[in-house]
PDB file with one MODEL, atoms N, CA, C and O in Angstrom:
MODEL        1
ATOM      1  N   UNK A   1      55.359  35.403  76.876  1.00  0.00           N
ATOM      2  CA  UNK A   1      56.311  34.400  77.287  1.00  0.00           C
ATOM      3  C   UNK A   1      57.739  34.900  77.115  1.00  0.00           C
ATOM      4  O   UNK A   1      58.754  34.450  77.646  1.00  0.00           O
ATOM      5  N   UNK A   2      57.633  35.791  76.375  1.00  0.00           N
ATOM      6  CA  UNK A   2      59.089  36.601  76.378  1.00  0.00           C
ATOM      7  C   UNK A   2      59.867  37.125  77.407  1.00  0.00           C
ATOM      8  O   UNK A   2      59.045  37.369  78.290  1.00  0.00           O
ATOM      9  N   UNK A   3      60.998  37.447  77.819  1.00  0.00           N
ATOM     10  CA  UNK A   3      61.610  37.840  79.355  1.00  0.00           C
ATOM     11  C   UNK A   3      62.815  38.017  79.124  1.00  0.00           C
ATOM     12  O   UNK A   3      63.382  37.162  78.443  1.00  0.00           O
ATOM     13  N   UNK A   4      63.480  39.024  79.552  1.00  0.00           N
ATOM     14  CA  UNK A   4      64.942  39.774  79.807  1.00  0.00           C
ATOM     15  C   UNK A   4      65.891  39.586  78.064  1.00  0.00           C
ATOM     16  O   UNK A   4      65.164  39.873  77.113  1.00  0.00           O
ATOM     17  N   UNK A   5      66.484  39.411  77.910  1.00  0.00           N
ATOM     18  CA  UNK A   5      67.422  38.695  76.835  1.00  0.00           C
ATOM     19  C   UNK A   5      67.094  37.667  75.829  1.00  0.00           C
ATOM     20  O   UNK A   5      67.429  37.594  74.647  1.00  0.00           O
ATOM     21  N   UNK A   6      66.283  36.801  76.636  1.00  0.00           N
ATOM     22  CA  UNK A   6      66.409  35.409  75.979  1.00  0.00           C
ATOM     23  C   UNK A   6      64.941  35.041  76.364  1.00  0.00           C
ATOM     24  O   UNK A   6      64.386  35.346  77.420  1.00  0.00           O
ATOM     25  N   UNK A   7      64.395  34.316  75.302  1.00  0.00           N
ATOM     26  CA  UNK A   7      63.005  33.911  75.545  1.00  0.00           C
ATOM     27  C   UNK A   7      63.245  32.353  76.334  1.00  0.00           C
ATOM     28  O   UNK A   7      64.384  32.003  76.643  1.00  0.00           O
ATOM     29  N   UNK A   8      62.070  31.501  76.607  1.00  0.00           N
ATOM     30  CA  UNK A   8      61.985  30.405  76.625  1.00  0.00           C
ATOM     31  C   UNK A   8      62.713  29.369  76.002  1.00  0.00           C
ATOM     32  O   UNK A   8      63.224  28.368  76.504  1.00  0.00           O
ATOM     33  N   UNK A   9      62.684  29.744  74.875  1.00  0.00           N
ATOM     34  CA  UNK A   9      63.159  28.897  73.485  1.00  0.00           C
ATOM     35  C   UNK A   9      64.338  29.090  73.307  1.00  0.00           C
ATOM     36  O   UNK A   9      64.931  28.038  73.069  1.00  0.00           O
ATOM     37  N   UNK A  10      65.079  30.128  73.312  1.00  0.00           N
ATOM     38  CA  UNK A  10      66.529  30.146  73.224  1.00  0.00           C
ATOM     39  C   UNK A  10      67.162  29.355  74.346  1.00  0.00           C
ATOM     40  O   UNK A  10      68.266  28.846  74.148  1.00  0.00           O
ATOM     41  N   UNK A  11      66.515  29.202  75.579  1.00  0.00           N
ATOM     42  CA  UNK A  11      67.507  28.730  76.413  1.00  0.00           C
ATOM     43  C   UNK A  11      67.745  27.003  76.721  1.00  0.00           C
ATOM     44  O   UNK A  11      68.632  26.400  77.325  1.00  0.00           O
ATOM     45  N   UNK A  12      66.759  26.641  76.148  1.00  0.00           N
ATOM     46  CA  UNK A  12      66.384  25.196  76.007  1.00  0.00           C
ATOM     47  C   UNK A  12      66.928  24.584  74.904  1.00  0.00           C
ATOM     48  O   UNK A  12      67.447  25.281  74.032  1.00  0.00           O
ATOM     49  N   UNK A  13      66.882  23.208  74.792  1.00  0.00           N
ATOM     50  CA  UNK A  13      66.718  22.226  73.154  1.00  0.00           C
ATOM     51  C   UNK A  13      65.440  22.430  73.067  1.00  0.00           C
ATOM     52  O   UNK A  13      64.490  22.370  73.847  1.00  0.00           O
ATOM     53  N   UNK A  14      65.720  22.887  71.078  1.00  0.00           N
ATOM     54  CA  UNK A  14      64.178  22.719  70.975  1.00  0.00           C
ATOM     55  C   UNK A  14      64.016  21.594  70.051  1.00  0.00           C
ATOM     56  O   UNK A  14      64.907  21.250  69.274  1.00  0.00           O
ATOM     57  N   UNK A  15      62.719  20.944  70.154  1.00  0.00           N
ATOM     58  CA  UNK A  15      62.316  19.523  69.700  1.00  0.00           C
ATOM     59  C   UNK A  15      61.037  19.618  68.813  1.00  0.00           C
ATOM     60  O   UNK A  15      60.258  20.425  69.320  1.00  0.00           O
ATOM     61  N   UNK A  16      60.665  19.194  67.924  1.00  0.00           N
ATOM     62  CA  UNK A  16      59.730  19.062  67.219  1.00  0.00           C
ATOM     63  C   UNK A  16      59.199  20.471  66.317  1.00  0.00           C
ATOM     64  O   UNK A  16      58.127  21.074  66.338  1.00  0.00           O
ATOM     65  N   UNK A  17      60.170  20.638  65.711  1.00  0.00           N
ATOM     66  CA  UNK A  17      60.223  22.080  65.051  1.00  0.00           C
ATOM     67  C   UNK A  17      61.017  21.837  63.839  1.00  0.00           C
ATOM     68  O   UNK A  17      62.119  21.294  63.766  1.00  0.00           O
ATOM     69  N   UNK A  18      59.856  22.607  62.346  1.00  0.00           N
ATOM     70  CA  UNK A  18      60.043  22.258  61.087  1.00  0.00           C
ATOM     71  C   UNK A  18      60.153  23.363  60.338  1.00  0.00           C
ATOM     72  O   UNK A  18      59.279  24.166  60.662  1.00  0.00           O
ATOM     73  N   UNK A  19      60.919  23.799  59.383  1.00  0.00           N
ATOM     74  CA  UNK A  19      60.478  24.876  58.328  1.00  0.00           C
ATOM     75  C   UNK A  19      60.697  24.725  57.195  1.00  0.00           C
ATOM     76  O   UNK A  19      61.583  23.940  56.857  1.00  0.00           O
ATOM     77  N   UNK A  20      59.867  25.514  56.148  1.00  0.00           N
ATOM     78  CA  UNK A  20      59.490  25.306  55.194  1.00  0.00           C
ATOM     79  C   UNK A  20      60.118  26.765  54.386  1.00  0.00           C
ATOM     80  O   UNK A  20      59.782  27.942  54.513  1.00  0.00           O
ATOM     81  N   UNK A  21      61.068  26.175  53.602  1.00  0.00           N
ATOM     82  CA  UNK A  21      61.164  27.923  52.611  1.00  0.00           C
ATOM     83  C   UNK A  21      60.686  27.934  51.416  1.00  0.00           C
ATOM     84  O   UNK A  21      60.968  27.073  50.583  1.00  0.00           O
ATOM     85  N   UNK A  22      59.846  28.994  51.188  1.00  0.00           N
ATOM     86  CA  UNK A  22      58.928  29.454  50.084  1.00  0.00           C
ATOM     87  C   UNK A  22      59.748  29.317  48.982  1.00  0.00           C
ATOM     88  O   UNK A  22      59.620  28.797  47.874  1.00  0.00           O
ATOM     89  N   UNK A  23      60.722  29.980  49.627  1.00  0.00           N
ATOM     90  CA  UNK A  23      61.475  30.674  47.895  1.00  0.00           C
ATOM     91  C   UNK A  23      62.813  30.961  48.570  1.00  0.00           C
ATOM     92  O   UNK A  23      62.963  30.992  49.791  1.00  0.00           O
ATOM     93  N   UNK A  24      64.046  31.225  47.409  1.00  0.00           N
ATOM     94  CA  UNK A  24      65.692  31.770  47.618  1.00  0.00           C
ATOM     95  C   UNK A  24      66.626  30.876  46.600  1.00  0.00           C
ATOM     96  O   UNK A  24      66.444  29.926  45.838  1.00  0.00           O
ATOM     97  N   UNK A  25      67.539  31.563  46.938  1.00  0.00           N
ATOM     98  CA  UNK A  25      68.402  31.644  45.405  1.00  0.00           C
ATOM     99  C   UNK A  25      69.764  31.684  46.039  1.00  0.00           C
ATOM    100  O   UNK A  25      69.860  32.473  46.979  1.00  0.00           O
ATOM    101  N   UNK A  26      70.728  31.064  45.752  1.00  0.00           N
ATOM    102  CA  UNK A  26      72.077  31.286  46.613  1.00  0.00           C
ATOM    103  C   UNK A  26      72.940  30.389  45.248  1.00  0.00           C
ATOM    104  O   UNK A  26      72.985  29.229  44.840  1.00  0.00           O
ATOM    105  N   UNK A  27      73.605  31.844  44.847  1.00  0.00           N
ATOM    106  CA  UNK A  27      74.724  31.039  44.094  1.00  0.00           C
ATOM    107  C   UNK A  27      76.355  30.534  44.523  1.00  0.00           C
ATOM    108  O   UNK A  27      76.875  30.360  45.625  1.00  0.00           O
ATOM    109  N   UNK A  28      76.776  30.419  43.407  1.00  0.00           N
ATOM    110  CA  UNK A  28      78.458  30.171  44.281  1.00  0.00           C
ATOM    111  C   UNK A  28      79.170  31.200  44.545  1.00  0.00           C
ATOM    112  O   UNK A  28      80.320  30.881  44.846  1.00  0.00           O
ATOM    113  N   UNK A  29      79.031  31.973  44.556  1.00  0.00           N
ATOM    114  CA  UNK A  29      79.658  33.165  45.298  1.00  0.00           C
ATOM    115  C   UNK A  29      79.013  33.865  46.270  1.00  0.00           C
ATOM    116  O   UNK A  29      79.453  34.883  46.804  1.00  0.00           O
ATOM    117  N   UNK A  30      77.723  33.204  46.565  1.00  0.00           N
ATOM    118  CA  UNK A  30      77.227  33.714  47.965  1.00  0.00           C
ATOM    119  C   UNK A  30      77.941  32.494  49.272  1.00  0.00           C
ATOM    120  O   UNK A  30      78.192  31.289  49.258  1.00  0.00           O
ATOM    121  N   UNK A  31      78.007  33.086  49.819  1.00  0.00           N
ATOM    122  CA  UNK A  31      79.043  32.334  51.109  1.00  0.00           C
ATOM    123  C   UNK A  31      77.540  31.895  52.207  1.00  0.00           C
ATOM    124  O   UNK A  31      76.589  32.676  52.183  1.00  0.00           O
ATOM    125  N   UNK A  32      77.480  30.847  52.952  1.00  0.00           N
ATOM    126  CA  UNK A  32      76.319  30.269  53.686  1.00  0.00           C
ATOM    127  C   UNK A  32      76.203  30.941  55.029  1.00  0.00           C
ATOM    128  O   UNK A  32      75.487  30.413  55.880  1.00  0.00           O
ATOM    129  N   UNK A  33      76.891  32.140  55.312  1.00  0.00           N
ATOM    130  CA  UNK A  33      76.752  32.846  56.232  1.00  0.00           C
ATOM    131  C   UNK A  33      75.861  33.373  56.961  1.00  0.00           C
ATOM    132  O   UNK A  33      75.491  33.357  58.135  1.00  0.00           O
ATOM    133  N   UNK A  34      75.358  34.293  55.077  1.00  0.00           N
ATOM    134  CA  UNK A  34      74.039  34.984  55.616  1.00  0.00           C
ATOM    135  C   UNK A  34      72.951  34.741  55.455  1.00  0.00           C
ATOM    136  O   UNK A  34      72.075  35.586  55.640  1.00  0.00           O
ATOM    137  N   UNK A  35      72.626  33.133  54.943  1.00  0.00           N
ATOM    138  CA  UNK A  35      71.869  32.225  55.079  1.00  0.00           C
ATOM    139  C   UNK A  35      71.575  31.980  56.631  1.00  0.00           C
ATOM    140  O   UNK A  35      70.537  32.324  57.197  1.00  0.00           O
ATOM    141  N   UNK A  36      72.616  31.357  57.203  1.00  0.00           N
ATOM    142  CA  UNK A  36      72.536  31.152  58.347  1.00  0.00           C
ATOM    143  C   UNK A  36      71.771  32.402  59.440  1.00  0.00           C
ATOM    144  O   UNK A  36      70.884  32.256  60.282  1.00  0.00           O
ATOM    145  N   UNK A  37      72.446  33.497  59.062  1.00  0.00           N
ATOM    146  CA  UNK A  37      71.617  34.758  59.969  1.00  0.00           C
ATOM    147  C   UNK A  37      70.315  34.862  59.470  1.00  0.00           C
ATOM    148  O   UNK A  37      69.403  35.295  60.175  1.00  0.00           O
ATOM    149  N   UNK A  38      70.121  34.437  58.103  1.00  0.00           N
ATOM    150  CA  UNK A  38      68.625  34.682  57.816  1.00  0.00           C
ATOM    151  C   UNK A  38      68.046  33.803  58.811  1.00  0.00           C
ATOM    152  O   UNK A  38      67.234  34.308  59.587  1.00  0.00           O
ATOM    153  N   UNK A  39      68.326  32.566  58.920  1.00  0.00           N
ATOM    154  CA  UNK A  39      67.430  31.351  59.236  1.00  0.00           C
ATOM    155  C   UNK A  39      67.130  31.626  60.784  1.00  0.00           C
ATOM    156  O   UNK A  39      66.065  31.536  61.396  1.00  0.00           O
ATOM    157  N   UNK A  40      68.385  31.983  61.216  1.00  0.00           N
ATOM    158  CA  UNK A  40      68.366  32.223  63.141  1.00  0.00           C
ATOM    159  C   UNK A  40      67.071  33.589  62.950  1.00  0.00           C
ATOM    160  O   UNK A  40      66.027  33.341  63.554  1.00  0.00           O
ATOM    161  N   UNK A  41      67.102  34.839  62.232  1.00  0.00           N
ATOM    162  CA  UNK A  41      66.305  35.410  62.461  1.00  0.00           C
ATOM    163  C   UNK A  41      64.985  35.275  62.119  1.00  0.00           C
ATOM    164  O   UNK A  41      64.128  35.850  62.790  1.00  0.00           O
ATOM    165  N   UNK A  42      64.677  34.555  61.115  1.00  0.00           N
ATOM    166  CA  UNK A  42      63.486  33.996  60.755  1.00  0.00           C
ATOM    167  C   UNK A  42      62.660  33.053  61.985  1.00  0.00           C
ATOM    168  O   UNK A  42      61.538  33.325  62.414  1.00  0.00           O
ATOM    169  N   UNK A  43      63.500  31.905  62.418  1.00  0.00           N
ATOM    170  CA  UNK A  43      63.369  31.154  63.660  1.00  0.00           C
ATOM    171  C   UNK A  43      63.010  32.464  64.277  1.00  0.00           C
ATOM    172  O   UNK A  43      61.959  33.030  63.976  1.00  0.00           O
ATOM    173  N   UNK A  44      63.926  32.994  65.197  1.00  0.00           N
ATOM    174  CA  UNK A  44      63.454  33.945  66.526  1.00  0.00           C
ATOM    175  C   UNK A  44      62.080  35.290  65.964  1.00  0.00           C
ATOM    176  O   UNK A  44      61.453  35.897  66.832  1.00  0.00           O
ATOM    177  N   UNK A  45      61.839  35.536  64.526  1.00  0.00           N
ATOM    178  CA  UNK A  45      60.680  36.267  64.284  1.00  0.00           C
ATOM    179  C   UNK A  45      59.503  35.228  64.656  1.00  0.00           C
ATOM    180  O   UNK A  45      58.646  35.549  65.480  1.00  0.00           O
ATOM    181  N   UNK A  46      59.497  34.337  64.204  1.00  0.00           N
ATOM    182  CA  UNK A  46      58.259  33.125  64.316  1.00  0.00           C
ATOM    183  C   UNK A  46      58.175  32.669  65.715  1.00  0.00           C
ATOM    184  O   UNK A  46      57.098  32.176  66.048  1.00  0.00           O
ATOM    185  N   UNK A  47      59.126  32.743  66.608  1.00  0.00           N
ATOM    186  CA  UNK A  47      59.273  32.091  68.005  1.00  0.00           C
ATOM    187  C   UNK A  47      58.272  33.156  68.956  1.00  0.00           C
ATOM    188  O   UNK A  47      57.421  32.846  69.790  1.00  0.00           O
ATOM    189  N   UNK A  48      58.807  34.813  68.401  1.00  0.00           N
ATOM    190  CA  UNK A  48      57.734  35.628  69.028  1.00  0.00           C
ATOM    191  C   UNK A  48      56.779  35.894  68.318  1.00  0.00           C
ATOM    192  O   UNK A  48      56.488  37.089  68.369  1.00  0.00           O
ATOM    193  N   UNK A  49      56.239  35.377  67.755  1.00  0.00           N
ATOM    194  CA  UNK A  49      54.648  35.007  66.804  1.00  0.00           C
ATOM    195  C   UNK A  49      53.703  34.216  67.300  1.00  0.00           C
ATOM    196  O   UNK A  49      52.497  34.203  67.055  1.00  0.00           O
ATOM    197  N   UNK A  50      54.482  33.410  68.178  1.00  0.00           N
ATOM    198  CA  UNK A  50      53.812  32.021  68.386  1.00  0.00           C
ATOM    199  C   UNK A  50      53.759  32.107  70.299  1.00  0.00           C
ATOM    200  O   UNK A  50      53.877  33.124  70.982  1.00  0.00           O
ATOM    201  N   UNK A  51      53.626  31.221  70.594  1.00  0.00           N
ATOM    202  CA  UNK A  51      53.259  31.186  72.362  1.00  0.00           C
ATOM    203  C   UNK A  51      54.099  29.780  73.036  1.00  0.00           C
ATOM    204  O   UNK A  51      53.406  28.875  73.501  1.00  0.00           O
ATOM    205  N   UNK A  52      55.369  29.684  73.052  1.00  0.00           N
ATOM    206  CA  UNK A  52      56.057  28.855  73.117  1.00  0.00           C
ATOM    207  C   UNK A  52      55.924  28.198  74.541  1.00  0.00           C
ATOM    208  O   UNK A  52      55.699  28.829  75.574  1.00  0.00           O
ATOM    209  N   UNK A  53      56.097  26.843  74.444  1.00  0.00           N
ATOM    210  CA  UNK A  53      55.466  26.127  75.899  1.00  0.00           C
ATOM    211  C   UNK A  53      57.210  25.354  76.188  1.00  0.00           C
ATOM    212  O   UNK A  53      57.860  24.698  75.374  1.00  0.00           O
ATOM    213  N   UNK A  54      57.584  25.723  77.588  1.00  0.00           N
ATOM    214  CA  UNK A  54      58.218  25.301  78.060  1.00  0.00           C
ATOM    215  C   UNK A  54      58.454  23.885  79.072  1.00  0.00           C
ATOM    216  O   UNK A  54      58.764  23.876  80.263  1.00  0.00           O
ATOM    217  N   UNK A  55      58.187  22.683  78.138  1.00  0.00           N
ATOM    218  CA  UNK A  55      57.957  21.083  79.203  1.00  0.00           C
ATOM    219  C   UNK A  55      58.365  21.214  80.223  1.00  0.00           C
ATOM    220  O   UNK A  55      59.321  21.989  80.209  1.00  0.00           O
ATOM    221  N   UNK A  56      58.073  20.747  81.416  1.00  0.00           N
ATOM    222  CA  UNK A  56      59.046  20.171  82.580  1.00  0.00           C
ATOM    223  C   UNK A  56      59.479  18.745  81.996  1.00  0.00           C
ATOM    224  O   UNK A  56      58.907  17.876  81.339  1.00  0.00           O
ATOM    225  N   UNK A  57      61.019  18.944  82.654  1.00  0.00           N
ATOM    226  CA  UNK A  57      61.587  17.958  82.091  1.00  0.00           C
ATOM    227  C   UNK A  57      61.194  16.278  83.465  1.00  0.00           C
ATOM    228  O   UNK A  57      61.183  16.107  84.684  1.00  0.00           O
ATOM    229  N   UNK A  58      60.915  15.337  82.033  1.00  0.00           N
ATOM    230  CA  UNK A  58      60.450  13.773  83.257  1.00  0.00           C
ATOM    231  C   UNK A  58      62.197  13.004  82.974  1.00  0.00           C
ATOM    232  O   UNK A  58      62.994  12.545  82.156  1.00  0.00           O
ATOM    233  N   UNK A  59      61.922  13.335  84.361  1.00  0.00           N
ATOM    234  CA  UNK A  59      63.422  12.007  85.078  1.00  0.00           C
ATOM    235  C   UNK A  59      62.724  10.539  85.495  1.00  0.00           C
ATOM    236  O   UNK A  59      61.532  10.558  85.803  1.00  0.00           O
ATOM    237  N   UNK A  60      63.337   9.469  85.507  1.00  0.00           N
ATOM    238  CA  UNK A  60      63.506   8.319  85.881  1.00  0.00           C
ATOM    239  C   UNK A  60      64.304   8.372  87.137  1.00  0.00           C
ATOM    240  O   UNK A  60      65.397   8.900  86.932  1.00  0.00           O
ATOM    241  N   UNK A  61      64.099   7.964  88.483  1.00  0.00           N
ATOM    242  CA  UNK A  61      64.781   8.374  89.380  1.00  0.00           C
ATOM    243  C   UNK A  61      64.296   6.639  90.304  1.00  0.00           C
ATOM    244  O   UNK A  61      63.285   6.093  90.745  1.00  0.00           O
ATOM    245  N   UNK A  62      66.204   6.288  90.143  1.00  0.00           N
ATOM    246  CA  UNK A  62      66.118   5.093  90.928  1.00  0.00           C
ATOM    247  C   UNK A  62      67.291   5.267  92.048  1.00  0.00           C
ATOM    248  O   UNK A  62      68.427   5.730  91.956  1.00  0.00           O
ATOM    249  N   UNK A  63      66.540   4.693  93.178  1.00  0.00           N
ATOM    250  CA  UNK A  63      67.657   4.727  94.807  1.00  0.00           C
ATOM    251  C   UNK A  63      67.557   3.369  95.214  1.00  0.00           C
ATOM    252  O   UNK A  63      66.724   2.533  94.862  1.00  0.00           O
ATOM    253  N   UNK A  64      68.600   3.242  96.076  1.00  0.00           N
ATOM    254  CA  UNK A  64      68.754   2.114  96.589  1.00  0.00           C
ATOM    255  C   UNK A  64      69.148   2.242  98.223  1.00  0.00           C
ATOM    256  O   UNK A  64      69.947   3.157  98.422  1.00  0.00           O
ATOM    257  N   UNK A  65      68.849   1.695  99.117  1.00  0.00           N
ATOM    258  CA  UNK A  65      68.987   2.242 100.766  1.00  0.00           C
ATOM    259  C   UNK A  65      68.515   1.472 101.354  1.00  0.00           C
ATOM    260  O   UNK A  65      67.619   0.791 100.855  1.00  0.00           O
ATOM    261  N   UNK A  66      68.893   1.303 102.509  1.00  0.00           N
ATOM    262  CA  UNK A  66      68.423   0.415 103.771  1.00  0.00           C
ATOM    263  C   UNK A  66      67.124   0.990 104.115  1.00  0.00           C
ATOM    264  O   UNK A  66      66.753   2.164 104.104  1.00  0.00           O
ATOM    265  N   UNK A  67      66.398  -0.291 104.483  1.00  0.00           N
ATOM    266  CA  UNK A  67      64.813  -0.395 104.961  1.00  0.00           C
ATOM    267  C   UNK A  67      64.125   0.941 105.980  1.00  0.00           C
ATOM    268  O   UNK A  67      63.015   1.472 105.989  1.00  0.00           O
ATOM    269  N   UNK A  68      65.538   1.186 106.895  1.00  0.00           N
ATOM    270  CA  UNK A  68      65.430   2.176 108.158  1.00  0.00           C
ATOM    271  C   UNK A  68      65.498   3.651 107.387  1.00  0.00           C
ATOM    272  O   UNK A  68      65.347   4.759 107.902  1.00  0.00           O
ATOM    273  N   UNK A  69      65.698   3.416 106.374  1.00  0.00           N
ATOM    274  CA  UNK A  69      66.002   5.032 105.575  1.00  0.00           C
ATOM    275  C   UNK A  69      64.994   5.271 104.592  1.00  0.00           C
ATOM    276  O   UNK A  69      64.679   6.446 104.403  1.00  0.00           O
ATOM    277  N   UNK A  70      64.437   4.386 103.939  1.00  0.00           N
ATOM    278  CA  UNK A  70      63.780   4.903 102.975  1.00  0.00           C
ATOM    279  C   UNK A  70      62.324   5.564 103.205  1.00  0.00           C
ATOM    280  O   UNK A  70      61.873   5.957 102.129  1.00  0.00           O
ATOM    281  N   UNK A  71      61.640   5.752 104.066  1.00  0.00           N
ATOM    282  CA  UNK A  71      61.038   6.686 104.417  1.00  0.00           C
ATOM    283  C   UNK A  71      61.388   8.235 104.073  1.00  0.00           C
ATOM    284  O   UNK A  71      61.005   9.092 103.277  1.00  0.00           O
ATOM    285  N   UNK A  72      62.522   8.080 105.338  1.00  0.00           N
ATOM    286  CA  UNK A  72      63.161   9.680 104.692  1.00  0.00           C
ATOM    287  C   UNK A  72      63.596   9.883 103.328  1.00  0.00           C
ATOM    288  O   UNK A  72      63.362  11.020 102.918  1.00  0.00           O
ATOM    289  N   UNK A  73      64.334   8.868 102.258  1.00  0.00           N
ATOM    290  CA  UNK A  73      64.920   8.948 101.436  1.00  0.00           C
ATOM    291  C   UNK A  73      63.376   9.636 100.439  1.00  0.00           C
ATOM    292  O   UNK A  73      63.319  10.773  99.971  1.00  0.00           O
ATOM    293  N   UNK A  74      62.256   8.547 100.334  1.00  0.00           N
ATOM    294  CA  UNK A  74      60.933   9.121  99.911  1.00  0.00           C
ATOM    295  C   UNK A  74      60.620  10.433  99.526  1.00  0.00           C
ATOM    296  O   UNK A  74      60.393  11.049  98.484  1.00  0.00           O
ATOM    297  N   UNK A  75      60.697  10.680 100.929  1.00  0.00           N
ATOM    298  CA  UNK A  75      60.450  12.084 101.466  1.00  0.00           C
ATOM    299  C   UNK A  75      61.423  13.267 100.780  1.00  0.00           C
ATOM    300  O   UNK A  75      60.897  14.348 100.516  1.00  0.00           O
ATOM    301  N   UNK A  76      62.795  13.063 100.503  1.00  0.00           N
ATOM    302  CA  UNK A  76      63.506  13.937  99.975  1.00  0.00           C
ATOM    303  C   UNK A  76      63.438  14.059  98.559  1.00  0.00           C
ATOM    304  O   UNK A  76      64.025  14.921  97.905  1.00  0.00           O
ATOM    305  N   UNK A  77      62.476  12.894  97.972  1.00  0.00           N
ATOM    306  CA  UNK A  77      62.922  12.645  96.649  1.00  0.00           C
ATOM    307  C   UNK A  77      61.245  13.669  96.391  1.00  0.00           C
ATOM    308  O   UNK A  77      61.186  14.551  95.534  1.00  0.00           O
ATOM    309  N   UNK A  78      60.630  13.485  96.856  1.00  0.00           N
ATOM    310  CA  UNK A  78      58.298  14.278  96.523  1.00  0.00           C
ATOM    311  C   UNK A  78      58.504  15.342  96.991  1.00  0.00           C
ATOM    312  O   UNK A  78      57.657  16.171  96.658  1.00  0.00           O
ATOM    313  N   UNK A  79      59.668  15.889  97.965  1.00  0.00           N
ATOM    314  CA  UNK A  79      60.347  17.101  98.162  1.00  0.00           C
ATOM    315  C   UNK A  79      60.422  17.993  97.231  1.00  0.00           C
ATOM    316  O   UNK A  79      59.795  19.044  97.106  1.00  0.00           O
ATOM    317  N   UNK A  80      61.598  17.301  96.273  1.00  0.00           N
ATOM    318  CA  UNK A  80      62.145  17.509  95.341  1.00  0.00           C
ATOM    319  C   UNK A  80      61.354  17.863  93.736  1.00  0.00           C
ATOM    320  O   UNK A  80      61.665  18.493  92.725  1.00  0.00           O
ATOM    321  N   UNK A  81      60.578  17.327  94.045  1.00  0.00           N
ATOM    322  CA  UNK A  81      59.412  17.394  92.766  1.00  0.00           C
ATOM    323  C   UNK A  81      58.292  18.452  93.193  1.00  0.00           C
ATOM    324  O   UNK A  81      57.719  19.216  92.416  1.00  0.00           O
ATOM    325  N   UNK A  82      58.100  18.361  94.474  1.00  0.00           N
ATOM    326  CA  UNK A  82      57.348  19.447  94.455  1.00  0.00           C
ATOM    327  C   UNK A  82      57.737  21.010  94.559  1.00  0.00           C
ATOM    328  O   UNK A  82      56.933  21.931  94.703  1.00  0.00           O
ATOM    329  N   UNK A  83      59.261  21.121  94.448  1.00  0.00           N
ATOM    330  CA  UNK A  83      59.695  21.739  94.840  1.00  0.00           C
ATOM    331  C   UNK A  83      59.513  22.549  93.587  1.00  0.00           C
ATOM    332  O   UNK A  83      59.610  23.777  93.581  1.00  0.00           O
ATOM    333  N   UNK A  84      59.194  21.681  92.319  1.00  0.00           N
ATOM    334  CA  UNK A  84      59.615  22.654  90.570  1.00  0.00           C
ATOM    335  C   UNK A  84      58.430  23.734  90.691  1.00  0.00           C
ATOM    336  O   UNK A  84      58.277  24.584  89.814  1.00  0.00           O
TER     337      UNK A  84
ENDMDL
END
């Protein structure tokens, strides 16, 4: 699922995603920096571990149009969906 630069997962919001740290130690003179790079690289080690599923995103899709149009209007909208 991996591809060019950026996987799946980087390019999206990701939703329903938890972690758990074993263990670490950060006193006051460690600055939350390289915490932070730990965590992004930890995330992206586990992201290519795993087999990440990319949703299609569900819209709510409301129109409004005269009687003589909505045929076509229909038509542009199952177009449109079938188009993903």
């Amino acid at each position: 699922m991996l591809y060019g630069p950026h996987n799946a997962i980087e390019r999206y919001r990701n939703i329903g995603i938890s972690a758990h740290l074993n263990a670490g130690k950060i006193t006051t003179t460690d600055r939350a920096h390289p915490v932070l790079f730990s965590a992004s690289f930890g995330f992206r080690d586990a992201v290519k571990r795993t087999n990440p599923v990319t949703l299609e995103p569900v819209m709510k899709v409301e129109a409004e149009t005269l009687q003589e149009y909505a045929g076509s209007v229909m038509n542009e909208i199952m177009a449109a969906k079938s188009s993903r």
